[in-house]
Structures are given as C-alpha cells and as structure tokens.
C-alpha positions, -999 to +999 in steps of 0.1 A: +122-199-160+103-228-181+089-227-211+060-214-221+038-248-225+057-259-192+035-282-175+014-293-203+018-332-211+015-344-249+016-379-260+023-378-301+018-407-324+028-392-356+058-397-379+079-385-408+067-345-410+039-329-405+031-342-367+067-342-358+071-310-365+038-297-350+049-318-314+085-304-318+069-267-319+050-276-285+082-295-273+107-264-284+081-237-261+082-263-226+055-287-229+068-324-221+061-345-257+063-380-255+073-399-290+053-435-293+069-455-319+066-493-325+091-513-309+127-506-325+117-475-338+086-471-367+091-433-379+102-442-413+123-408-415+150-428-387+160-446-423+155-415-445+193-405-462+217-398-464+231-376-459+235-399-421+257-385-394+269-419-378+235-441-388+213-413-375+192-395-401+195-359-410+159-361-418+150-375-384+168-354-365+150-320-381+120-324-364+123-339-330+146-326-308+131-319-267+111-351-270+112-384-251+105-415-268+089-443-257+077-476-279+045-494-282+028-523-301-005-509-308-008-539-331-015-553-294-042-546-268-015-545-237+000-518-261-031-498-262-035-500-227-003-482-226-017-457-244-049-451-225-033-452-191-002-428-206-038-404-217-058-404-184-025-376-176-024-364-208-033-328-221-032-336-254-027-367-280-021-361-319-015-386-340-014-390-383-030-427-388-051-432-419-088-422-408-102-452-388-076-470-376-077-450-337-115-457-341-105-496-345-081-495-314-105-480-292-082-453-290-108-424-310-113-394-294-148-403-280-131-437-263-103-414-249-128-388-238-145-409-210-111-413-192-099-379-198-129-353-206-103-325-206-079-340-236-076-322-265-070-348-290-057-339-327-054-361-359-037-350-387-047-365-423-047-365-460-079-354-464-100-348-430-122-372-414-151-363-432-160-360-470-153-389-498-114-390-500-114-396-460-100-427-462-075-422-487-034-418-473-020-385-477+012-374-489+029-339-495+040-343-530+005-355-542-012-331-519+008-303-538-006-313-569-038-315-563-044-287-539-028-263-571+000-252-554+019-270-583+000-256-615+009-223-600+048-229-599+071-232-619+068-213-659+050-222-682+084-233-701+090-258-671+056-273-661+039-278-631+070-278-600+067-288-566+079-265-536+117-272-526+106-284-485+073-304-479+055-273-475+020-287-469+036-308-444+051-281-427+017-255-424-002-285-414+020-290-385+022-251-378-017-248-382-021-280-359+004-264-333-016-229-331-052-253-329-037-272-303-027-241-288-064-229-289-078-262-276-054-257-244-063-223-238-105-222-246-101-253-221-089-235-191-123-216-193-149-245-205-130-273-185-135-295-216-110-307-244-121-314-279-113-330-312-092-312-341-091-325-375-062-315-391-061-320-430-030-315-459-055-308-482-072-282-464-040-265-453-025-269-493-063-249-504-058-222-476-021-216-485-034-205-520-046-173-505-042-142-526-039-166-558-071-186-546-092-152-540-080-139-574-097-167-592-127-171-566-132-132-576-123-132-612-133-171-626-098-168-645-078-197-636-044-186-632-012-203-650+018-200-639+040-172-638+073-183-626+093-159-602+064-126-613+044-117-590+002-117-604-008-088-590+022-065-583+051-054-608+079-052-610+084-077-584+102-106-596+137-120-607+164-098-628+196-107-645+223-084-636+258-083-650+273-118-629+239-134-616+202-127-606+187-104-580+151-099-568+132-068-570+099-063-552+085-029-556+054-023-537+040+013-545+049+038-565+070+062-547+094+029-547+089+026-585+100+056-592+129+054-570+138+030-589+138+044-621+159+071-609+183+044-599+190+027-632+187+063-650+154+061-664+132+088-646+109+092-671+099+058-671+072+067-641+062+091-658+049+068-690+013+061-690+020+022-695+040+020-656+026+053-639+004+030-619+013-004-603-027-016-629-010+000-657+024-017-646+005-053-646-009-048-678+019-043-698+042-063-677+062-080-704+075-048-718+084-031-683+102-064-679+125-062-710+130-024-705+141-034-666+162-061-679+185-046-704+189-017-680+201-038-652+227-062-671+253-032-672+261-036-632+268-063-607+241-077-583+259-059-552+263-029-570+229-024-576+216-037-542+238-016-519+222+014-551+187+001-544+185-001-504+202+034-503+165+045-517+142+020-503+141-002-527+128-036-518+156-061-533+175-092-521+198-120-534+190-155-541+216-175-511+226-207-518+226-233-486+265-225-473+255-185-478+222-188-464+238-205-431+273-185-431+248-151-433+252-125-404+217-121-393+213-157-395+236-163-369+228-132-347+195-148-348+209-183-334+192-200-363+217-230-358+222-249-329+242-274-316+232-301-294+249-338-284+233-367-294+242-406-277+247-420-313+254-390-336+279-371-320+282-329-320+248-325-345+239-290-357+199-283-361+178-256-373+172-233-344+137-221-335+123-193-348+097-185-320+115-155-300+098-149-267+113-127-238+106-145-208+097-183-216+126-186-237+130-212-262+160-240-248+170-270-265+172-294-238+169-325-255+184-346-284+162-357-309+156-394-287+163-427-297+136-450-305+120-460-273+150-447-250+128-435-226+107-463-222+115-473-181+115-432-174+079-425-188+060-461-178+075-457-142+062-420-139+025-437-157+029-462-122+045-490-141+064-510-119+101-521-128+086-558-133+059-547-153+084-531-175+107-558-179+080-579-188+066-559-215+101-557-226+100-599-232+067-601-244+079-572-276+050-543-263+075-520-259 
C-alpha cells in the first residue's frame, strides 16, 4: 500500500531547515516532492560540516531523504518557465525566499493561481508577508532571541541560551506540514487551493505557550529558571550520588509518594509543600531539602525506587545512549538507507506511526539536480529540450 499523501505532487523551493523538513514530512507519508535547486546544487546545508560522510553533508542528509531533485536558474525566465509548467500538475509549491522575490519572478501565488486554481501554495519566512519586518531575512538563532524563547532559557547564572536543535526551524516546518495538510484536505470540498504564510517568528511566539499565557495573565515577565519548572514543583533536575536525574511530580498523590521514597513522609504533610501553590511558593527550600536527601543514592537506584511508585523521573542520555536505548530501537528511530555518493548512511527514522499507509524510506536524500531528465520528461520535456537547457546552464 502507498503512502498516505500518495498521489499528491509537491514542488519545494526551500533550503537549509525549516522547508526541508516540512517537504520531507509530506515526502516521508507518500506524496511525490520535487527538490528545485540552482544548477550544481544551491541548499547551502550540501556544504554544511563536518562531520561529512564521503563529501556529503550530515546536515543535508537530515532533512531530505524520499525526494527527487531537479535544478533551475530562476535567475532566468526559461528557468521560471520550468517552474510554471512543473505547477500547472502541481498540488502544492512552498518555498522560503525573502518576501518579494516570487512576486518579482512572476511566480507569486496570484501568477501561479491562474494556471493552477487548485494549488495550495506555501511560503515560509522570517517574519510573514505582512507587518513592518516583512522584508527582513529570517534566521533561527536570531528568531530565538527575539521571539523570548532565549530570555527564558538558560539560569540566571548563565544568561540568555539558545535551544540545542533549530527549534523554530523545526515547528515552522511541522506547522507548515499540518497547514499544508489542511489546504489539501479543505480543497477536496471547495475545489480551490489557497495561500499559507508561514512565519519563524510567529511559530517562536506560539511555542511560548504556557510561559506566554502566564505573563499575558499576570503582567510579570518571567526570567529564567533553568531546568525548574514555573508553575509545577518539584519538577526539575536533582544531583544524586554519581550524576543528575529528573523528577517531574505532577499532583500530589505523586508528591507524597515521593516523600515516602526518600524517607521523609512528613514532608507532605508540611503546610509549605502540602499543595503543588504552596510547593511553588517556597520552592527554593523544597529544593535544598530534596537535594541533600537524594545525594545519599545512585541515579538508578532511585529511578528503578521512584517508577516502582509512579513517580515521574528519567535520566539525562547523552547522544551514543540516546541512540543505543531499547525503545529507541524497537521504535525504528534509525534507519539505514544507500546513498550514490555516501555510502551505507544512517538517518533519523520517522516518528509518524500509521497502521495502514506506513511510513517507507524509498529514497536517498537526492543529489543536486539528479533527477533533472526523469521529472522534465514526465512535465513533456523532450530529450532535446533537455539537453539543451543542460548547455545553456537552466538546469
């Protein structure tokens, strides 16, 4: 059985993250994703590294795997015409260019729509296509920053930190996948497609979400609180006797559970921690009394104590454990697949899980342009026509 989005065609002009990853989402669930890069190859993540597995990027290869790739000169107008002919069959075309520049090409949503009425066409920017930073390039680290995500990580002790992955990059492709996703499926009842703008900035805000409605309700501006939690404790980091383990009580009943663990009972029963508003209030004691208590065991010992009752807990895995992990690997969350340049490569697997329209990886993340003659012939490109775009440097 195919995929899920068998059948439905997308043409993607975006690089490094945030498109890829949206297009390899589609691409991982059926749907046939074309990759348009300038001639040689123009996502700049192909020259991202190392670490390099024989010249090919690790960094590439994360985020488009089940693709075909073609390449364009949209710098020229027999390029664009590529495009436009490629969209006449197209269900939907994303791309990430700075605000205006599809609008100078002729190859805006409203040019597109009069040859295709049904495409569902999706731009992904810094900032959105409307409002006064519209024209401004976007980029996750400086999105992170100014969004807040970074004034709320980190300590106080270490100052603002960015998140460890391009985060914003990463929601923006999975918001951009599930509005595409939308688009497709509101079509099949209106016969029309439509325009989605996509923006980092607008994902970064919305990923604030409990933080963001604690100061939209309160006016306090939160600071940062490292690993604590602000409006649940204990839930946070603890030293035990040879490294740190996490603790995330919820409720009560599993508060006191865990005071019976570490041999403090009466603990619940103190009018400071009784309640999880009491708790929060007097945090930093809790916190020291928690902290000496736990330092007299190892992490292990006090996990396999803590999950006996309940007790939400977990380690903090390094890279090698996270990948050598048991349900890690039930969960086929590495996959191998042969690439013509790379060898044997091992990728992330997919963690959509669907019964029936299974998710197969069925394609290498492509070459730059190596499907070129494949995708223009099945567009009605003749082999002449191909070779000649070829010598002129469109494709």
């Amino acid at each position: 059985m195919g995929g899920a989005l068998e059948g439905v065609k997308v043409l993607d002009l975006t690089r490094v993250l945030a498109g890829p990853h949206c297009t390899m989402i589609l691409a991982d669930l059926g749907a046939d994703v074309i990759k348009v890069e300038g001639p040689g190859g123009s996502d700049e993540t192909r020259s991202w590294g190392p670490p390099f597995q024989n010249d090919v990027s690790a960094y590439y290869l994360c985020a488009n795997r089940n693709k075909r790739s073609i390449t364009v000169n949209l710098k020229t107008e027999e390029g664009r015409e590529i495009i436009r002919t490629l969209a006449k069959e197209a269900d939907v075309l994303i791309h990430n260019f700075k605000t205006g520049s599809m609008e100078k090409w002729l190859l805006d949503y409203d040019s597109l729509k009069k040859i295709n009425p049904q495409l569902v066409y999706c731009s992904i920017t810094g900032f959105g296509e409307t409002g006064p930073f519209q024209h401004l390039p976007g980029y996750d680290y400086i999105i992170q920053g100014m969004s807040g995500l970074m004034s709320i990580t980190g300590s106080e002790e270490s100052g603002p930190i960015k998140i460890g992955v391009a985060m914003v990059d990463l929601l923006t492709g999975l918001y951009s996948a599930i509005s595409i996703e939308a688009a497709l499926y509101e079509r099949e009842k209106s016969g029309q497609g439509q325009k989605i703008d996509m923006s980092l900035m607008d994902t970064a805000v919305s990923s604030l979400a409990n933080v963001a409605s604690n100061y939209l309700i309160s006016g306090n501006v939160p600071r940062r609180i490292g690993n604590d939690h602000p409006n649940i404790v204990p839930y946070s980091t603890f030293k035990a006797l040879d490294g740190e383990i996490i603790i995330a009580v919820g409720n009560n009943r599993q508060f006191v559970s865990l005071c019976e663990v570490v041999g403090y009972r009466e603990l619940a029963e103190d009018e400071k921690f009784r309640t999880n508003e009491a708790r929060v209030k007097n945090k930093e004691e809790l916190t020291r009394i928690l902290g000496n208590l736990l330092q007299v065991k190892s992490a292990d010992e006090w996990m396999e104590l803590f999950l006996e009752k309940n007790i939400p807990c977990g380690p903090i895995h390094s890279m090698d454990q996270v990948f050598e992990h048991p349900q890690v690997t039930a969960r086929d969350m590495v996959v191998q697949v042969n690439h013509p340049e790379a060898g044997l490569v091992k990728l992330v697997g997919s963690p959509i899980k669907l019964s029936r329209t299974k998710v197969k990886m069925e394609r290498h993340p492509p070459m730059a342009g190596e499907h070129n003659s494949e995708v223009l012939q099945q567009a009605g490109f003749s082999l002449e026509e191909i070779t000649q775009l070829k010598v002129n440097n469109i494709i």
